[in-house]
PDB file as gemmi writes it, atoms N, CA and C in Angstrom:
CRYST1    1.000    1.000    1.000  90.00  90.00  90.00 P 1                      
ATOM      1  N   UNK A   1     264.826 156.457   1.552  1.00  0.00           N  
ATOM      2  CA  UNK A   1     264.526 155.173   2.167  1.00  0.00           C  
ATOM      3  C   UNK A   1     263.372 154.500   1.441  1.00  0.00           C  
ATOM      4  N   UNK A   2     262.092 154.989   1.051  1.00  0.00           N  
ATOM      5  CA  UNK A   2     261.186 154.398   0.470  1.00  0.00           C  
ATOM      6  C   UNK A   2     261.255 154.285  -1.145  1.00  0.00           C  
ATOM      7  N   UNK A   3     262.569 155.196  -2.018  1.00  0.00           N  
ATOM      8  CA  UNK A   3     262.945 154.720  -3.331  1.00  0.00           C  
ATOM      9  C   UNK A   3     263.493 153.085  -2.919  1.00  0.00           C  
ATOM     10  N   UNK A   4     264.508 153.263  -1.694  1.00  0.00           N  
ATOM     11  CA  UNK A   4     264.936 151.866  -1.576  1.00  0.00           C  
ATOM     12  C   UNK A   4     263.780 150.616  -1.629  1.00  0.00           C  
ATOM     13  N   UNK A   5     263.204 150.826  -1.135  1.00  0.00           N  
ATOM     14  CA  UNK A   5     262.034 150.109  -0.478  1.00  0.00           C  
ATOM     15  C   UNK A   5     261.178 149.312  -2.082  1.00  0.00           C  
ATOM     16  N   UNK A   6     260.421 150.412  -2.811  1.00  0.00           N  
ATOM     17  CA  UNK A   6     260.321 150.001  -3.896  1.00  0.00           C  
ATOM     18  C   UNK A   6     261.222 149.143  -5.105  1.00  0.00           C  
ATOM     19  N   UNK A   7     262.584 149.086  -4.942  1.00  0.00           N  
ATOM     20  CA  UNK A   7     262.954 149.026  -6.088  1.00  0.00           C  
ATOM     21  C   UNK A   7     263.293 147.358  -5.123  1.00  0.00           C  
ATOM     22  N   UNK A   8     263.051 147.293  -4.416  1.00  0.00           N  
ATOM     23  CA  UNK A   8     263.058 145.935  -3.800  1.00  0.00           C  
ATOM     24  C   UNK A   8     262.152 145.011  -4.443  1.00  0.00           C  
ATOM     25  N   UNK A   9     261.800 143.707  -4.578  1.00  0.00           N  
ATOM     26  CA  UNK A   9     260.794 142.565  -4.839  1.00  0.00           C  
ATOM     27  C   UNK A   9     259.562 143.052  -4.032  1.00  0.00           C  
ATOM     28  N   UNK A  10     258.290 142.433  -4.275  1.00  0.00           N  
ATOM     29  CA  UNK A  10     257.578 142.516  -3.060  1.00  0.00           C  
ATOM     30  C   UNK A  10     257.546 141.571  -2.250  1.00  0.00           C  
ATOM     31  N   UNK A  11     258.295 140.681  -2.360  1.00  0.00           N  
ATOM     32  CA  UNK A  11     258.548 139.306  -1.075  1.00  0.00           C  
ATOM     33  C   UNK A  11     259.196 139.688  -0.296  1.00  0.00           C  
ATOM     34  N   UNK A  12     260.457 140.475  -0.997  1.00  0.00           N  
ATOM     35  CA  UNK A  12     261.121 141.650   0.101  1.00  0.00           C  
ATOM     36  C   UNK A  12     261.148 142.269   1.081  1.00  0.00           C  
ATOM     37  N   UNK A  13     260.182 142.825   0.546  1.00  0.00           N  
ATOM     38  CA  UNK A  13     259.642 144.020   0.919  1.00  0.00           C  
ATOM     39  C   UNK A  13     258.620 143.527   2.510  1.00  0.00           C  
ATOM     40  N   UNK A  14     257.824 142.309   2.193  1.00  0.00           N  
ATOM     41  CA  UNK A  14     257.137 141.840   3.112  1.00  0.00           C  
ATOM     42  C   UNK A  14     257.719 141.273   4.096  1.00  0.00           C  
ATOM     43  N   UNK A  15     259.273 139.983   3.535  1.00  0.00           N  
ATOM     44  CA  UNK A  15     260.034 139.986   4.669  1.00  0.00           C  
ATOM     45  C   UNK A  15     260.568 140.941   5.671  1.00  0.00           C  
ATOM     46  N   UNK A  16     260.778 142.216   5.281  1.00  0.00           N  
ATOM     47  CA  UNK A  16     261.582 142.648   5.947  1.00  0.00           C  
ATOM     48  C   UNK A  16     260.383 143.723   7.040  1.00  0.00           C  
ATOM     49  N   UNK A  17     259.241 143.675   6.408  1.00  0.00           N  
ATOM     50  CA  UNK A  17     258.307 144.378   7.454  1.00  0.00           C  
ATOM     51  C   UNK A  17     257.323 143.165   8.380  1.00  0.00           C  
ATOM     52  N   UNK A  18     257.670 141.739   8.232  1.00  0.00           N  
ATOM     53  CA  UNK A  18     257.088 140.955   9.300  1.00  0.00           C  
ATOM     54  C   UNK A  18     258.552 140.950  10.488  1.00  0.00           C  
ATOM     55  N   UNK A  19     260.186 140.869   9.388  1.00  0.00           N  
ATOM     56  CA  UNK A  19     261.186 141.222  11.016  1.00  0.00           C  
ATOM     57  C   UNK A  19     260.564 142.513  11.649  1.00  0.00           C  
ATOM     58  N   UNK A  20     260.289 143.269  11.490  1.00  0.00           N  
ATOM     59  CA  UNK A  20     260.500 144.665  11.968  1.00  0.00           C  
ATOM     60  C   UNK A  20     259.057 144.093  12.792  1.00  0.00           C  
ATOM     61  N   UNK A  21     258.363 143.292  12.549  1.00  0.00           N  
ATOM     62  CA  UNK A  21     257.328 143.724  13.206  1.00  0.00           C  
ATOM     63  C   UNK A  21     256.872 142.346  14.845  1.00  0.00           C  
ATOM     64  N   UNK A  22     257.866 141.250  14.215  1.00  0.00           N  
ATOM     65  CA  UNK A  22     258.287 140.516  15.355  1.00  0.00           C  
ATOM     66  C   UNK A  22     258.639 141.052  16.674  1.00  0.00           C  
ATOM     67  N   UNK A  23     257.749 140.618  17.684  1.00  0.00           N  
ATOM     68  CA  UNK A  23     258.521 140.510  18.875  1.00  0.00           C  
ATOM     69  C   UNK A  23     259.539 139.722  19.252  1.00  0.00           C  
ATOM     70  N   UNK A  24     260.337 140.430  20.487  1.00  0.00           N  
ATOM     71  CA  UNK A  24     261.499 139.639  20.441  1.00  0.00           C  
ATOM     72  C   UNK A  24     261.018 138.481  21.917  1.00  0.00           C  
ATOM     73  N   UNK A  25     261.471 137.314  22.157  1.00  0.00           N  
ATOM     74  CA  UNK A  25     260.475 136.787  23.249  1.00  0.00           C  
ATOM     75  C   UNK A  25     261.946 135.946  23.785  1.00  0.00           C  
ATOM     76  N   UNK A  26     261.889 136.549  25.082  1.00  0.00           N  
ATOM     77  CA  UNK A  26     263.272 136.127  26.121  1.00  0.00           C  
ATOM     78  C   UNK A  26     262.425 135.059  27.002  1.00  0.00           C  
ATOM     79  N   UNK A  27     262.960 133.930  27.165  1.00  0.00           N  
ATOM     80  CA  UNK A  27     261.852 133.285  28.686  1.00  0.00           C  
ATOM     81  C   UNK A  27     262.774 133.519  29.806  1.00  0.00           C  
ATOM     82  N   UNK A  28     262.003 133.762  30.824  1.00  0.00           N  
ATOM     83  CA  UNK A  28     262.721 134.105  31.781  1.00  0.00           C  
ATOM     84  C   UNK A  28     263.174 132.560  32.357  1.00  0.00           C  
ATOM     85  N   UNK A  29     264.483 132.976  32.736  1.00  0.00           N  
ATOM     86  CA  UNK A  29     264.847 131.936  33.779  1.00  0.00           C  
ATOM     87  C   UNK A  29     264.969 131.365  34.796  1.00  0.00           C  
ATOM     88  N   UNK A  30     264.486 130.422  35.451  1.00  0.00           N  
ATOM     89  CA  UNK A  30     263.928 130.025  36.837  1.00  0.00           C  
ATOM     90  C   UNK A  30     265.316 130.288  37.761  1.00  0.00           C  
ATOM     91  N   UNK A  31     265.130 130.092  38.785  1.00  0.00           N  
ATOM     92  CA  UNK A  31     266.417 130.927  39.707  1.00  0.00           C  
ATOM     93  C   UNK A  31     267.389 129.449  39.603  1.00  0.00           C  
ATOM     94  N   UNK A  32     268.333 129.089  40.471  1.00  0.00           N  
ATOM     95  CA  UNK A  32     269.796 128.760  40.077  1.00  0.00           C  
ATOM     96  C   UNK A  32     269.164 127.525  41.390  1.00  0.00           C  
ATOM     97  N   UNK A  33     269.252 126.196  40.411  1.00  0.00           N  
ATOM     98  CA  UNK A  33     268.811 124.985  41.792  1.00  0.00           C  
ATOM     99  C   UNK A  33     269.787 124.861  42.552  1.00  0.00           C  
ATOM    100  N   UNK A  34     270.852 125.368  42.943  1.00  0.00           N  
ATOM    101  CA  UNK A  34     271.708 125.382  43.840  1.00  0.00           C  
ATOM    102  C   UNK A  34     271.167 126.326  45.332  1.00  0.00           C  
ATOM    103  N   UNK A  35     270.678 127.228  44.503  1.00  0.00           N  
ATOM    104  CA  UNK A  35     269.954 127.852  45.903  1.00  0.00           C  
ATOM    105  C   UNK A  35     269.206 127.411  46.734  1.00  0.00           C  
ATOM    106  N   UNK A  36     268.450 126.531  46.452  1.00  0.00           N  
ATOM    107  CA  UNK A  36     267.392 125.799  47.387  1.00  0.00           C  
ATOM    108  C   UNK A  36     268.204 125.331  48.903  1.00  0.00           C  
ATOM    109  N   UNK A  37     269.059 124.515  48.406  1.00  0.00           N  
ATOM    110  CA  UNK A  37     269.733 123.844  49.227  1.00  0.00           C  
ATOM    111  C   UNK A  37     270.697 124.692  49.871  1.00  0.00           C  
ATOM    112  N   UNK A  38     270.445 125.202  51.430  1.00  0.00           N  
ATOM    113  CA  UNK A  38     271.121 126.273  51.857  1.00  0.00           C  
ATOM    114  C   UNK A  38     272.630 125.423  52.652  1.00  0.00           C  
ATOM    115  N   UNK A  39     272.347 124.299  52.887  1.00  0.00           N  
ATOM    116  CA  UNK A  39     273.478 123.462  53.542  1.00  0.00           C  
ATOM    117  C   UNK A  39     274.480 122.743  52.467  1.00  0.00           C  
ATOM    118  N   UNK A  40     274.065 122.822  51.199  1.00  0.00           N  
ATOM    119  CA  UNK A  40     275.059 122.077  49.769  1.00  0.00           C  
ATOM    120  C   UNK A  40     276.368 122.933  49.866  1.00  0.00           C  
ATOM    121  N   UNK A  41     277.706 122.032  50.274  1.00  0.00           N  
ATOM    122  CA  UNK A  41     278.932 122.256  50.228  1.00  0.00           C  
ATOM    123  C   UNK A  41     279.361 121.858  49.137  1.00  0.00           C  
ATOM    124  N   UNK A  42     279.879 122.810  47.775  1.00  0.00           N  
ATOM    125  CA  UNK A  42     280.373 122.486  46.931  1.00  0.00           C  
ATOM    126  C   UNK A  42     281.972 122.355  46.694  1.00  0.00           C  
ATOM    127  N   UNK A  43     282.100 120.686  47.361  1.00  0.00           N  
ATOM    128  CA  UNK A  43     283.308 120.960  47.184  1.00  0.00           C  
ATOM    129  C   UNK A  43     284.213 119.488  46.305  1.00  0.00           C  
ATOM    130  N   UNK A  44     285.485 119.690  45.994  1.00  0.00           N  
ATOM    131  CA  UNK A  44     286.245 118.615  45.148  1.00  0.00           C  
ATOM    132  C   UNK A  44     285.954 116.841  46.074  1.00  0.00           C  
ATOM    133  N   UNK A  45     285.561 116.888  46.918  1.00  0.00           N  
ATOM    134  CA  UNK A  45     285.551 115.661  47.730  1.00  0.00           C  
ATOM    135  C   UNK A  45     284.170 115.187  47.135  1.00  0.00           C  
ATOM    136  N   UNK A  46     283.440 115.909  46.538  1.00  0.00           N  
ATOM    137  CA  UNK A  46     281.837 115.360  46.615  1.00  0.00           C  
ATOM    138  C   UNK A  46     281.944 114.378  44.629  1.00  0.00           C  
ATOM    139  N   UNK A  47     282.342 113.978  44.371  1.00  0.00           N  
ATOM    140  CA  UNK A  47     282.216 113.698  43.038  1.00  0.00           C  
ATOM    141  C   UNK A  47     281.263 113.288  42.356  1.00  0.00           C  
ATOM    142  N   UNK A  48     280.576 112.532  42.985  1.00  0.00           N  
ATOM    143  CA  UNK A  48     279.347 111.743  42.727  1.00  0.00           C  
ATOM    144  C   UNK A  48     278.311 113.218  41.951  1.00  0.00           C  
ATOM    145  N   UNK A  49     278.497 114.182  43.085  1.00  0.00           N  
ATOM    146  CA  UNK A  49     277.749 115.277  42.974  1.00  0.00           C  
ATOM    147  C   UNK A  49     278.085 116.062  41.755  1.00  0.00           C  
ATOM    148  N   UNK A  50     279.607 116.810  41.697  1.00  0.00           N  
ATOM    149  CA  UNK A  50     280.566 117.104  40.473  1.00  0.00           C  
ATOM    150  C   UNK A  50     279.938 116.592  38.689  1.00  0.00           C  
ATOM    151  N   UNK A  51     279.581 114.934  39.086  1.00  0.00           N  
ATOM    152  CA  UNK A  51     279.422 114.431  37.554  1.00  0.00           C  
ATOM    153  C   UNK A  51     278.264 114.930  36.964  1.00  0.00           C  
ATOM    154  N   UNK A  52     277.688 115.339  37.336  1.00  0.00           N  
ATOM    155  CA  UNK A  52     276.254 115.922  37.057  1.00  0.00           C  
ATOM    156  C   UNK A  52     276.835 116.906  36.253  1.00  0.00           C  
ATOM    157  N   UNK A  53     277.222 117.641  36.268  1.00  0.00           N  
ATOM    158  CA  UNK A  53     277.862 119.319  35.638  1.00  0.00           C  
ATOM    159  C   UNK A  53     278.978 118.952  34.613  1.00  0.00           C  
ATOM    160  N   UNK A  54     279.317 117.693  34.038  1.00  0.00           N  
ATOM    161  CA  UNK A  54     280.194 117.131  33.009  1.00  0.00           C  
ATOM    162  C   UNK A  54     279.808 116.379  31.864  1.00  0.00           C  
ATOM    163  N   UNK A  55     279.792 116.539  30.864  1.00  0.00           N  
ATOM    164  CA  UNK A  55     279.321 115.818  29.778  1.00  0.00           C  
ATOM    165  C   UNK A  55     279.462 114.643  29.629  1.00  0.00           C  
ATOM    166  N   UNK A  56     279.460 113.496  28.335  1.00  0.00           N  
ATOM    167  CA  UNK A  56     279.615 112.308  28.396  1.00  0.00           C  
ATOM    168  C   UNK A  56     281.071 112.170  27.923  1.00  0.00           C  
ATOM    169  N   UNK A  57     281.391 113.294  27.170  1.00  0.00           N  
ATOM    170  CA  UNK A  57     282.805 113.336  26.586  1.00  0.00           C  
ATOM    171  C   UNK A  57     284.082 114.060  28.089  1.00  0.00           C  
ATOM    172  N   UNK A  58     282.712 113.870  28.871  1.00  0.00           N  
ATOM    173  CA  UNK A  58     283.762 114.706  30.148  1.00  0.00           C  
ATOM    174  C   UNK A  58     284.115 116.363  29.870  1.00  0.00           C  
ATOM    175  N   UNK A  59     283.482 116.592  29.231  1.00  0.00           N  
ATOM    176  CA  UNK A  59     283.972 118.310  29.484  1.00  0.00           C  
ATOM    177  C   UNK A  59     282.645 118.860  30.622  1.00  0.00           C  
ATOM    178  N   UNK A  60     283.223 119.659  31.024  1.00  0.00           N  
ATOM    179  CA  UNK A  60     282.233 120.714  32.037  1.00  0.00           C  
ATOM    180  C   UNK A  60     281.321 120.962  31.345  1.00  0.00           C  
ATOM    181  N   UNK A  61     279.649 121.024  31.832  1.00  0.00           N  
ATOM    182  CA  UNK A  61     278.871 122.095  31.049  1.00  0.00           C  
ATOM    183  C   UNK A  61     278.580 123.358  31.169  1.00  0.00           C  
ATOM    184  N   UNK A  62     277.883 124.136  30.251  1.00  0.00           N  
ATOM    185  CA  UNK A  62     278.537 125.485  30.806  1.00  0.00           C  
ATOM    186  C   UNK A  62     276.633 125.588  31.632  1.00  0.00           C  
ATOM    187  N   UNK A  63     277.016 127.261  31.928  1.00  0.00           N  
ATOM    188  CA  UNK A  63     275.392 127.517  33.292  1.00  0.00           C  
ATOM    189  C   UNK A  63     274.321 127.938  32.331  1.00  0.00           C  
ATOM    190  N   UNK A  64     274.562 128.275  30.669  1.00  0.00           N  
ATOM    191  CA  UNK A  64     273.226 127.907  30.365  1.00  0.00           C  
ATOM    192  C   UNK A  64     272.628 126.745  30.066  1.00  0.00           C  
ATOM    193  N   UNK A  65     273.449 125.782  30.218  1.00  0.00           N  
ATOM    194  CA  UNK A  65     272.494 124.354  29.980  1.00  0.00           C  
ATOM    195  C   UNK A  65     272.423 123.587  31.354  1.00  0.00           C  
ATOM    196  N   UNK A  66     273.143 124.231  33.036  1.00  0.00           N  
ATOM    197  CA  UNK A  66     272.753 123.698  34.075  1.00  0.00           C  
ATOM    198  C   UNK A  66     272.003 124.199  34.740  1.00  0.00           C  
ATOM    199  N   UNK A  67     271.443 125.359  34.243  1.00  0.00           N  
ATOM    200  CA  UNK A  67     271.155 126.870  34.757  1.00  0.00           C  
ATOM    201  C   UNK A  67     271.205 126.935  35.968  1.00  0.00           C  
ATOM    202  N   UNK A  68     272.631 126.687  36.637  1.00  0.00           N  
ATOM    203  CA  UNK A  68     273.588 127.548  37.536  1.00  0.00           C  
ATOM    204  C   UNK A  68     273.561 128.993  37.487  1.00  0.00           C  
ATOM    205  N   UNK A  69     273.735 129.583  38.552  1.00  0.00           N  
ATOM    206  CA  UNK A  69     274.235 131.144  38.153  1.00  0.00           C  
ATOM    207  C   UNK A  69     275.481 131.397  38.527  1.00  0.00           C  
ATOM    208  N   UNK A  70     276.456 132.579  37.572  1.00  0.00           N  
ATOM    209  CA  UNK A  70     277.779 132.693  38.023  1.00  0.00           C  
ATOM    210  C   UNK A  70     278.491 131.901  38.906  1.00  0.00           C  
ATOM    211  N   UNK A  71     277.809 132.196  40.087  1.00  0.00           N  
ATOM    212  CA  UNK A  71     278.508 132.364  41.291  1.00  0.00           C  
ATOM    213  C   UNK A  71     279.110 130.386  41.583  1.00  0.00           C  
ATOM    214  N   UNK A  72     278.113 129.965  41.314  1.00  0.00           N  
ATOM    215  CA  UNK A  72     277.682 129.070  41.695  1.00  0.00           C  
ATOM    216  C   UNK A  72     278.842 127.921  40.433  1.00  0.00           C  
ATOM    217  N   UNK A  73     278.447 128.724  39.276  1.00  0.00           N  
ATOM    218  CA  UNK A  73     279.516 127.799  38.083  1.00  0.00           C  
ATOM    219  C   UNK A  73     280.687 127.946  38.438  1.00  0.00           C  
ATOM    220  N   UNK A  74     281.471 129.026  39.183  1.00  0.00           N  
ATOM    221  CA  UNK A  74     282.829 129.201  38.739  1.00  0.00           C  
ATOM    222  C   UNK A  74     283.142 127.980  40.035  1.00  0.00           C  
ATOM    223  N   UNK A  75     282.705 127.826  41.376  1.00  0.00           N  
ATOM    224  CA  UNK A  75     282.873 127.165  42.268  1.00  0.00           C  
ATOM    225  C   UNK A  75     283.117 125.663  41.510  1.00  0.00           C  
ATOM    226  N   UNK A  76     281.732 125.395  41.239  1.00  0.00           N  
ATOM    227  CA  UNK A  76     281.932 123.935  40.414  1.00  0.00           C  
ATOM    228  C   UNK A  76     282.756 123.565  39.512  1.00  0.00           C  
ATOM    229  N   UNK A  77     283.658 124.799  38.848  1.00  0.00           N  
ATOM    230  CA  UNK A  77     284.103 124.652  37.886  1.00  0.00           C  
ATOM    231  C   UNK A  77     285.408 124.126  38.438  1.00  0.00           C  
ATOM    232  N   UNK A  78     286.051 125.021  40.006  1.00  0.00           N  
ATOM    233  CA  UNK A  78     287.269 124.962  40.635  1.00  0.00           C  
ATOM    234  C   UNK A  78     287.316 123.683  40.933  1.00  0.00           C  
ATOM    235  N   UNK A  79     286.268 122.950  41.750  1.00  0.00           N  
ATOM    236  CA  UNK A  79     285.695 121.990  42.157  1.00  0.00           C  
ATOM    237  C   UNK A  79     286.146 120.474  41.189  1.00  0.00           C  
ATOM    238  N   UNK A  80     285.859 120.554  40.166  1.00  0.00           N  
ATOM    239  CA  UNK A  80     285.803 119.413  39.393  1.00  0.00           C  
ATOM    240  C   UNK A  80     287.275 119.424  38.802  1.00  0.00           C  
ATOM    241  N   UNK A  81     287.851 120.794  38.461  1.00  0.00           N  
ATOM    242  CA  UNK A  81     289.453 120.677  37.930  1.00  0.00           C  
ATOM    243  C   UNK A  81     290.249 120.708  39.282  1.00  0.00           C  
ATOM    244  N   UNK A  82     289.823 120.755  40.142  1.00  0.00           N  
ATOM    245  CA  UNK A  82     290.950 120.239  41.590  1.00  0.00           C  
ATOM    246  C   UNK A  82     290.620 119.055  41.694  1.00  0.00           C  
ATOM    247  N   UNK A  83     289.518 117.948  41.404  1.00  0.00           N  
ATOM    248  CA  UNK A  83     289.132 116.774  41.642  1.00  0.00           C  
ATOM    249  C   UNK A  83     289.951 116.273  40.344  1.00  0.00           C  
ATOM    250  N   UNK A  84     289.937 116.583  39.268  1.00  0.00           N  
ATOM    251  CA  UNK A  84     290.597 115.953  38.574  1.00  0.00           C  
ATOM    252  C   UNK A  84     292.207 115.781  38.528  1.00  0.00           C  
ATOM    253  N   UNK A  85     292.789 117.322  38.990  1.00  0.00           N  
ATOM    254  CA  UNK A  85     294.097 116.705  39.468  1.00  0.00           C  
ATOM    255  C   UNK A  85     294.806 116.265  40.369  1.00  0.00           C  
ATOM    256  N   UNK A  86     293.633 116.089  41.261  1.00  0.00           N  
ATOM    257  CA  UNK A  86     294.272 114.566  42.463  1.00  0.00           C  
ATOM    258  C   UNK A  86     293.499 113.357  42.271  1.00  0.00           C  
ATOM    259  N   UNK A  87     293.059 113.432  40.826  1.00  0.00           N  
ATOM    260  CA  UNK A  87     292.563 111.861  40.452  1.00  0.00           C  
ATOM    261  C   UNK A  87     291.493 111.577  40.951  1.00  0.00           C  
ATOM    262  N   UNK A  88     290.288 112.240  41.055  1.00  0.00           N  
ATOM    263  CA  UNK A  88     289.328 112.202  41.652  1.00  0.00           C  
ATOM    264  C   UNK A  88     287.708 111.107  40.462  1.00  0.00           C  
ATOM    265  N   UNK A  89     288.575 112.640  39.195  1.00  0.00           N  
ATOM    266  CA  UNK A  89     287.338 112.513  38.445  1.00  0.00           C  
ATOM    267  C   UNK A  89     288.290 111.924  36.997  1.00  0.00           C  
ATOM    268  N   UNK A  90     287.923 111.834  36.525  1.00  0.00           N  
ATOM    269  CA  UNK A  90     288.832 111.654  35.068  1.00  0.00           C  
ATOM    270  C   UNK A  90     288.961 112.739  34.439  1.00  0.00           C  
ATOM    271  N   UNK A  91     289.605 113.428  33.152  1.00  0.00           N  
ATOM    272  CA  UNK A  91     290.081 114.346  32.363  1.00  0.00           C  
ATOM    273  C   UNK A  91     288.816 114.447  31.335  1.00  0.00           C  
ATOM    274  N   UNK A  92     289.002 113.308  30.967  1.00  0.00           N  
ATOM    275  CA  UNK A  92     287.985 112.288  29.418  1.00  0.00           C  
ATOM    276  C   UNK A  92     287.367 110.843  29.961  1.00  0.00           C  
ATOM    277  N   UNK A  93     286.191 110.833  28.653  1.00  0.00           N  
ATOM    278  CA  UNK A  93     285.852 109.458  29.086  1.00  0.00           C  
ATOM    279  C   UNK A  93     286.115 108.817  28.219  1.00  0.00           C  
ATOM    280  N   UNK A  94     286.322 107.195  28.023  1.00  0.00           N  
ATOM    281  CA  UNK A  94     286.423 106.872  27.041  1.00  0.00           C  
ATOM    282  C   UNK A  94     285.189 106.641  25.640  1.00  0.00           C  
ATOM    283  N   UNK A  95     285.091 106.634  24.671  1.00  0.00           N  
ATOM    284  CA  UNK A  95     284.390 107.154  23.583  1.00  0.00           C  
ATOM    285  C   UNK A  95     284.310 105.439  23.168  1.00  0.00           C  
ATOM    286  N   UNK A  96     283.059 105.113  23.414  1.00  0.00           N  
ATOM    287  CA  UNK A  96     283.131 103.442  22.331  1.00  0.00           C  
ATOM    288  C   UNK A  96     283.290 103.177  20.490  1.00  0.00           C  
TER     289      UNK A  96                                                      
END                                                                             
């Protein structure tokens, strides 16, 4: 391992002992704003509510950029594709 090591550059050599020596840094994530609200019925009738969780191109977003948890995305997810096929919400938006 340390023939390897030498026959490396020494820029190398330094890159690869500042990775090794990096911490790795996770931020923790604040809990799921759906929880607060113990009376929020998530359901296909609410749309107004729904558009929030859809892009501008109309696709769903996913729960790391609403930071939803599971439980909470797959509902919204049922939610907005049952609203869309009784014409609730649109599919797409249009793109100028």
């Amino acid at each position: 391992m340390s023939e390897d090591l030498k026959a490396l550059p020494e820029k190398a050599t330094q890159r690869v002992a500042d990775r090794a020596n990096k911490k790795v840094f996770f931020r923790k994530r604040s809990g799921c704003p759906l929880h607060e609200d113990k009376d929020l019925n998530i359901t296909y009738k609410n749309s107004e509510f729904l558009s929030k969780f859809i892009s501008e191109g109309g696709r769903i977003l996913g729960a790391r950029i609403t930071g939803v948890c599971p439980k909470h995305q797959k509902e919204i997810t049922q939610s907005i594709k049952i609203a869309r096929m009784l014409a609730l919400m649109p599919f797409v938006t249009k793109f100028d």
